[in-house]
KOLPA-360529 format. One record per residue (C-alpha): z negated, y, x. Coordinates in Angstrom, 2 decimals, padded with zeros to 5 digits. Example, Ala and Ser with C-alpha at 12.3 -4.5 7.8 and 13.67 -1.06 7.14 Angstrom:
+---------+---------+---------+
|      c3 |      c2 |      c1 |
+---------+---------+---------+
| -007.80 | -004.50 |  012.30 |
| -007.14 | -001.06 |  013.67 |
+---------+---------+---------+
//
This chain:
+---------+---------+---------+
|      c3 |      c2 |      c1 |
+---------+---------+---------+
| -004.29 |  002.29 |  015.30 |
| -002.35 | -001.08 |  015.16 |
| -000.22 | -001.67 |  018.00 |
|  003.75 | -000.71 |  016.96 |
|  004.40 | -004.52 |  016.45 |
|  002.00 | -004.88 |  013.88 |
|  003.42 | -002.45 |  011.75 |
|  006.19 | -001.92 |  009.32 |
|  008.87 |  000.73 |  010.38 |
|  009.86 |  001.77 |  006.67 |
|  012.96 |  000.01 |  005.25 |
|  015.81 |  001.67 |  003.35 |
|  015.80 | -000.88 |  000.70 |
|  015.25 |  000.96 | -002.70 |
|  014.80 | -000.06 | -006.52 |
|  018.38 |  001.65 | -007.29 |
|  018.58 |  004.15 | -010.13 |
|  014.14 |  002.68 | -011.07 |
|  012.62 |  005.50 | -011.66 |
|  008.42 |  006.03 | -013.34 |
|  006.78 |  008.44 | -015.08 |
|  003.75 |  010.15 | -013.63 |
|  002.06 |  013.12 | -013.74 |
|  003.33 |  015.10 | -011.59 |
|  006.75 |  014.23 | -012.68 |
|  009.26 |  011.21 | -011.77 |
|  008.27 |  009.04 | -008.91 |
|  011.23 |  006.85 | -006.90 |
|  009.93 |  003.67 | -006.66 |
|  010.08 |  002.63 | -003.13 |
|  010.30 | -001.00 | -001.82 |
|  009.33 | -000.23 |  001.83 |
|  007.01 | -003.43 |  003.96 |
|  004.21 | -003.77 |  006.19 |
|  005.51 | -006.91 |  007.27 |
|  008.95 | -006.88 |  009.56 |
|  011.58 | -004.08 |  009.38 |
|  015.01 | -005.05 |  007.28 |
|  013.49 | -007.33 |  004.79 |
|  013.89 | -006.97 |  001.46 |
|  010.78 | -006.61 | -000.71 |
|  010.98 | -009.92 | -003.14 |
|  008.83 | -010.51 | -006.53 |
|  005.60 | -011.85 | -005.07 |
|  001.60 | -011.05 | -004.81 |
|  002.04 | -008.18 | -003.26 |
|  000.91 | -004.61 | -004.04 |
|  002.73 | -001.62 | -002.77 |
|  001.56 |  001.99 | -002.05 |
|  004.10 |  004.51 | -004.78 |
|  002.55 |  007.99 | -003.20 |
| -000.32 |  009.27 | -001.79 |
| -002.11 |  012.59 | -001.90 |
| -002.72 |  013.19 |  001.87 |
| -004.63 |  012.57 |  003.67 |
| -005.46 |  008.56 |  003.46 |
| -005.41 |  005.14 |  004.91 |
| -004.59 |  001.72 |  004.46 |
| -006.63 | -001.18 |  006.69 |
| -006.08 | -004.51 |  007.58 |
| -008.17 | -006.66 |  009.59 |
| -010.62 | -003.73 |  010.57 |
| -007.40 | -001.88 |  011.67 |
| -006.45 |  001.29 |  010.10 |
| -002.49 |  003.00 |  009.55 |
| -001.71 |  006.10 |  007.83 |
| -001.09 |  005.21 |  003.75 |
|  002.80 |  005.97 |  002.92 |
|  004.84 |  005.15 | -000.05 |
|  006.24 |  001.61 |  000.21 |
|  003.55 |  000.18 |  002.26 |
|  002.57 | -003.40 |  001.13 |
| -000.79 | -004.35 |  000.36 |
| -001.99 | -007.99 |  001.48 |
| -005.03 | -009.73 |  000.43 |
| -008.27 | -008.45 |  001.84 |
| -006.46 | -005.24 |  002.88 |
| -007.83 | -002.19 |  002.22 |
| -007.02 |  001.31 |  000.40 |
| -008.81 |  004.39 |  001.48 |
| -008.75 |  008.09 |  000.90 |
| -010.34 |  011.00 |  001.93 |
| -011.74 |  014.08 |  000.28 |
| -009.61 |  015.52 | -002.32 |
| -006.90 |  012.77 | -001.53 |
| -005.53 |  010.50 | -004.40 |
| -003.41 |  006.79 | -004.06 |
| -000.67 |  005.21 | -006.91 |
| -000.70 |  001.63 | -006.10 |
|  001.69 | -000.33 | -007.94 |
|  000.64 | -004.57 | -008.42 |
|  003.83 | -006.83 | -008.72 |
|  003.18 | -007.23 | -012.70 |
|  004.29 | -003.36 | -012.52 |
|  000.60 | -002.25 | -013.47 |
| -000.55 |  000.55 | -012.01 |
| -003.94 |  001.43 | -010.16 |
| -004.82 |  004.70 | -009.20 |
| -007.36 |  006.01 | -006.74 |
| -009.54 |  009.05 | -006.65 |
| -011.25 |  011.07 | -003.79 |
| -013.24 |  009.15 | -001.41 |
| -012.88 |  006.01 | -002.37 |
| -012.42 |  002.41 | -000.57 |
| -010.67 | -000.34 | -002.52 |
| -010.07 | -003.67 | -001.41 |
| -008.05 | -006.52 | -002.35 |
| -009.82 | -009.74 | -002.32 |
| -007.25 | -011.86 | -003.47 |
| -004.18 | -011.82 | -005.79 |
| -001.97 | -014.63 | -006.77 |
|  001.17 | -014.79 | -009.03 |
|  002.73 | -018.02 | -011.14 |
|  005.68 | -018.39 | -012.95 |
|  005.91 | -021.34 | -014.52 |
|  009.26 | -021.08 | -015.55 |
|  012.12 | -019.22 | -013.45 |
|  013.25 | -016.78 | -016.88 |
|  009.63 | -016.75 | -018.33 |
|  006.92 | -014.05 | -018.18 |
|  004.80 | -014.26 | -014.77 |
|  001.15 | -015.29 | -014.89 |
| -001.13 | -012.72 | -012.37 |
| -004.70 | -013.39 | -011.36 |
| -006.68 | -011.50 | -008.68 |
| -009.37 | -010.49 | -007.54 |
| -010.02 | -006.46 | -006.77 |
| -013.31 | -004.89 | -005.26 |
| -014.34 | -001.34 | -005.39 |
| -016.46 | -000.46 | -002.86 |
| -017.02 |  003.20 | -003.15 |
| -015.29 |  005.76 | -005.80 |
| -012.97 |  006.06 | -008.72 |
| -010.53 |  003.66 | -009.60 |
| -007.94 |  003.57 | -013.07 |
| -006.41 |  000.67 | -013.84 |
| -002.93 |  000.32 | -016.12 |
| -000.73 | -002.06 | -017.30 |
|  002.76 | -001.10 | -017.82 |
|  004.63 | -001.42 | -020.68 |
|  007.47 | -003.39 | -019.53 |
|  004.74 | -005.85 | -018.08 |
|  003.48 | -005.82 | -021.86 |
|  007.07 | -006.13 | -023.32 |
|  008.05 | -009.24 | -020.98 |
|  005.19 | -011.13 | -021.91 |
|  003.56 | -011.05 | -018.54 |
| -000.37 | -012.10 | -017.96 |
| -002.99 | -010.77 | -016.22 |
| -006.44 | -012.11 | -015.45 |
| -008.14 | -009.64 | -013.18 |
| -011.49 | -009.48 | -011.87 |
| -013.14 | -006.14 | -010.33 |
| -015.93 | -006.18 | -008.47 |
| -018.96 | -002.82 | -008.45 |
| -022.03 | -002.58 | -006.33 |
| -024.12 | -003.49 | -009.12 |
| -021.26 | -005.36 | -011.89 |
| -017.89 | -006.97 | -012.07 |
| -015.48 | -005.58 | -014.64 |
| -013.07 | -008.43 | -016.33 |
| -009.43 | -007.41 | -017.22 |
| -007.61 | -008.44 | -019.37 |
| -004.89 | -005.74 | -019.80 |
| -005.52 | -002.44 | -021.12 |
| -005.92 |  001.26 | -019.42 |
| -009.20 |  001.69 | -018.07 |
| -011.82 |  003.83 | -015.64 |
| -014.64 |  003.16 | -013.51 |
| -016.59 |  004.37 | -010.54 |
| -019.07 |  003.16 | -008.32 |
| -021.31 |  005.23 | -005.69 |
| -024.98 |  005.23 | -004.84 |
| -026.44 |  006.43 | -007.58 |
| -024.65 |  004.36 | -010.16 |
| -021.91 |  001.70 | -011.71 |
| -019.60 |  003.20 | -014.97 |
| -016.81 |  001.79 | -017.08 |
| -014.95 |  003.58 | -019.33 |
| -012.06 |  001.87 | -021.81 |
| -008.96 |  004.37 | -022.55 |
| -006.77 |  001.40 | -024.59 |
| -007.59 | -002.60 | -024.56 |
| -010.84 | -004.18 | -023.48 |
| -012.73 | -005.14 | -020.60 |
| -015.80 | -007.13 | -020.21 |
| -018.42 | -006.13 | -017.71 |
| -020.97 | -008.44 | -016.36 |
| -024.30 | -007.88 | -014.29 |
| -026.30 | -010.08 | -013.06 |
| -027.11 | -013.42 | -014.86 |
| -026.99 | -011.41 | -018.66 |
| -024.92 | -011.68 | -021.03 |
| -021.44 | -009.54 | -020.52 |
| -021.06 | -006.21 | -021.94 |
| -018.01 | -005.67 | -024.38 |
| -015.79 | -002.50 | -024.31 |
| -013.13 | -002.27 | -026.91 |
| -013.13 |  000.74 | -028.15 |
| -010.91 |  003.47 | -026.87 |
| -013.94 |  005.90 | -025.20 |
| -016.00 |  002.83 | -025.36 |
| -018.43 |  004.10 | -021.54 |
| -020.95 |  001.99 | -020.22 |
| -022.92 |  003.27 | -017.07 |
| -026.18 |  001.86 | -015.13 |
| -027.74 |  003.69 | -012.56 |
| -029.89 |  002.68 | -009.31 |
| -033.26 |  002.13 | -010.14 |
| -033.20 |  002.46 | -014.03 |
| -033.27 |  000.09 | -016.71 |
| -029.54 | -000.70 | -018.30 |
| -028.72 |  000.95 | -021.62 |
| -026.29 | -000.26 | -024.06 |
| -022.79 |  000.96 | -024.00 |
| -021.75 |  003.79 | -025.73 |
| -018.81 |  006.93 | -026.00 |
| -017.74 |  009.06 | -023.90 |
| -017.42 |  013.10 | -025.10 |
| -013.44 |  014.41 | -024.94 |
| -015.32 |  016.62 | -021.91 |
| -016.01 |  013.42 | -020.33 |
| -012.68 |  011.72 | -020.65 |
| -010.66 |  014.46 | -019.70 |
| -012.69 |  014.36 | -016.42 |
| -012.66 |  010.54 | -016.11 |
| -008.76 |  010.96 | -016.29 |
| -008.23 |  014.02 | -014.03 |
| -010.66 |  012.12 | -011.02 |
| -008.02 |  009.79 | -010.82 |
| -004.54 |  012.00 | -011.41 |
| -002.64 |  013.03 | -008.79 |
| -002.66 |  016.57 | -008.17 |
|  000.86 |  018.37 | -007.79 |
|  001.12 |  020.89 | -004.71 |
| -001.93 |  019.65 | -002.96 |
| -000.01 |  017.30 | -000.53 |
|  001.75 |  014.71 | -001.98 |
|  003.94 |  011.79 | -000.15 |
|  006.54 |  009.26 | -001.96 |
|  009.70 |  007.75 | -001.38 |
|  012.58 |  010.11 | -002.41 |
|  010.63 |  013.39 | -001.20 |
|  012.73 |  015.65 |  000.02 |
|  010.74 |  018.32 |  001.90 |
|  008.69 |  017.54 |  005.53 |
|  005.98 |  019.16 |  007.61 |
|  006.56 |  019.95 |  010.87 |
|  003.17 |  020.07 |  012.87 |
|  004.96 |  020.54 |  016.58 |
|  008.03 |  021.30 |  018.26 |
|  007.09 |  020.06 |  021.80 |
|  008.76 |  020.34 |  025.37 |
|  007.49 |  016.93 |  026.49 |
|  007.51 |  013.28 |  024.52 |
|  003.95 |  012.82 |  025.74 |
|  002.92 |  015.67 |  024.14 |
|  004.12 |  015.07 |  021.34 |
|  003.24 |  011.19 |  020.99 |
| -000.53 |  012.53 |  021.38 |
|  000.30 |  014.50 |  018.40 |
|  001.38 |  012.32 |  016.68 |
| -001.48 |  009.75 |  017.29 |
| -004.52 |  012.11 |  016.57 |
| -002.25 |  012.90 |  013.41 |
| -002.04 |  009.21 |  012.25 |
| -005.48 |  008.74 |  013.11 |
| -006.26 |  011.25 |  010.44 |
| -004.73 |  009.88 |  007.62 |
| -001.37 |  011.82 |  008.39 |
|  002.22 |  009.20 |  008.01 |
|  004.08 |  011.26 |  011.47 |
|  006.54 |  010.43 |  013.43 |
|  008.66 |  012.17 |  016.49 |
|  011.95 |  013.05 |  016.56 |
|  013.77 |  013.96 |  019.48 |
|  015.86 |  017.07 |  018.51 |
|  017.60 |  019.59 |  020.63 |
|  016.02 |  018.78 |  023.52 |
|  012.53 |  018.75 |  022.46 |
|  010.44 |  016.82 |  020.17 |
|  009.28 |  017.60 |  016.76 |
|  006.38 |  015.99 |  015.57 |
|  006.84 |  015.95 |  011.53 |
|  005.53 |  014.07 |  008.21 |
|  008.43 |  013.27 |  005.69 |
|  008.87 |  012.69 |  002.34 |
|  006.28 |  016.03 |  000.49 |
|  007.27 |  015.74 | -002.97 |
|  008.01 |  019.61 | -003.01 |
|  007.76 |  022.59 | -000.94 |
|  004.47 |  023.06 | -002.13 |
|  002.97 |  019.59 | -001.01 |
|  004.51 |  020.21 |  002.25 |
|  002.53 |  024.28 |  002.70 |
|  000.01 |  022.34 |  001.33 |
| -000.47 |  019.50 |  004.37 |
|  000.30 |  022.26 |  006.77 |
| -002.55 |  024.31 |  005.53 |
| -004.86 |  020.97 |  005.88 |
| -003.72 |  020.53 |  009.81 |
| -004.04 |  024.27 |  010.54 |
| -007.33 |  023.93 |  008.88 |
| -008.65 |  020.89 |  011.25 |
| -009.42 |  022.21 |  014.60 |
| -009.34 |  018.51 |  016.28 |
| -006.06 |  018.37 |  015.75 |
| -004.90 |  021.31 |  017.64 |
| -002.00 |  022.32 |  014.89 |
| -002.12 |  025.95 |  015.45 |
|  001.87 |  026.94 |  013.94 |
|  004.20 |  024.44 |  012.46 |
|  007.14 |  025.00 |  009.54 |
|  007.90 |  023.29 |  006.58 |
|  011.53 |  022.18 |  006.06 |
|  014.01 |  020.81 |  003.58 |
|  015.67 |  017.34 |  004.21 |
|  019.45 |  017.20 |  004.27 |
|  020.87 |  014.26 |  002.34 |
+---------+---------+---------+
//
């Protein structure tokens, strides 16, 4: 884990009265940092973390943290999540990535202009997907305010160009595939000529070993499952700023006790934190969407022996 320095203790500062559309209902937008507590977050190049499906991870220089909503993303940080665990990462254009199950993202590099202080802002970066599913957005504000994007994201086998639109993709093993929802995107392998997708359905796959074929359309089966991969799943365990209900993993005698808690917790993708409370110390994750989420990340503890969560509660927050 990075050392308590390194990280960002999660700031109050909130998007007041913002609030997004997803599907599993309306998100607060959060504006916490991973940079120093009590500063504001400002229009920049940076990429925050909206909500997670638990459990997951964000890393930076080979170091990993627990991913929570309002984390920052930096260049050549990464995003990670485990099995049946989804991320919403929001860039600063206000498009929207989301991550599937097992996946590792990285941002290479991202860089913002604005060439003129009332104008539209001018985005470029560079994204890599190293293993998994990955959706990409833009947001229709972005679109409405004339903003531009040029985004590059890097396969195992092909780089996908953006250019704004609402697209899918994965990358594993076996194979590289694209799959255009609204816009178009270029993709490029090797030293041939790029691949257009401009269609809405327009799929293009290529897998290890076999010789490419040409692009063509996804089945409604196949979109609706290219979607879904990627979609966070309600009840299952999910974190953003604004939740109201916790989990409560330990209510322990001693703070050492329950700072090793907390530790093997955070080491496994878990955002906790101890608070001292009628002479003990409960050892708790904050901010479960709903009551659901929050059975849901107990069952997952109670369910991993290594952590040594044999009760625990799930509780309400007072305002």
């Amino acid at each position: 884990m990075l050392p308590s320095s390194a990280l960002q203790t999660r700031s109050a500062t909130r998007l007041p009265g913002r609030f997004i559309r997803h599907s599993l209902g309306v998100l607060l937008l959060g504006a916490g940092l991973w940079l120093s507590p009590g500063v504001a977050r400002s229009a920049s190049d940076s990429t925050v973390v909206e909500a997670v499906q638990l459990p997951a991870w964000v890393e930076r220089n080979g170091q990993r943290r627990p991913a929570e909503p309002g984390v920052l993303l930096r260049n050549n940080d990464k995003a990670i999540t485990a099995g049946q665990s989804r991320m919403l990462l929001r860039m600063s254009d206000r498009s929207v990535i989301k991550l599937g199950e097992q996946t590792e993202f990285q941002i290479e590099n991202v860089t913002v202009r604005k060439p003129q202080t009332s104008g539209p802002s001018e985005l470029s970066a560079t994204l890599r997907l190293v293993t998994g599913v990955f959706r990409y957005a833009t947001d229709y504000s972005s679109k409405a305010l004339g903003n531009k994007r040029e985004l590059n994201l890097k396969m195992a086998t092909a780089t996908v160009g953006i250019r704004g639109t609402d697209f899918w993709s994965m990358t594993d093993a076996a194979h590289d595939a694209v799959c255009m929802f609204e816009g178009k995107v270029e993709v490029v392998r090797d030293a041939k000529p790029g691949v257009m997708l401009d269609k809405p359905g327009a799929f293009w796959a290529v897998f290890t070993g076999e010789p490419e074929k040409p692009a063509g359309q996804a089945t409604p089966d196949q979109l609706a499952k290219f979607i879904d991969q990627a979609e966070m799943q309600p009840g299952q365990g999910i974190v953003l700023q604004g939740g109201r209900w916790r989990t409560v993993a330990g209510f322990l005698p001693s703070a050492a006790g329950a700072n090793a808690l907390r530790s093997k917790l955070q080491t496994a993708g878990y955002p906790a934190e101890v608070l001292a409370k009628d002479g003990k110390f409960e050892v708790r994750i904050n901010e479960l969407a709903t009551r659901e989420d929050a059975e849901a990340v107990l069952k997952q503890l109670q369910a991993n022996n290594a952590l040594g969560v044999t009760e625990g509660r799930v509780a309400l927050a007072t305002r």
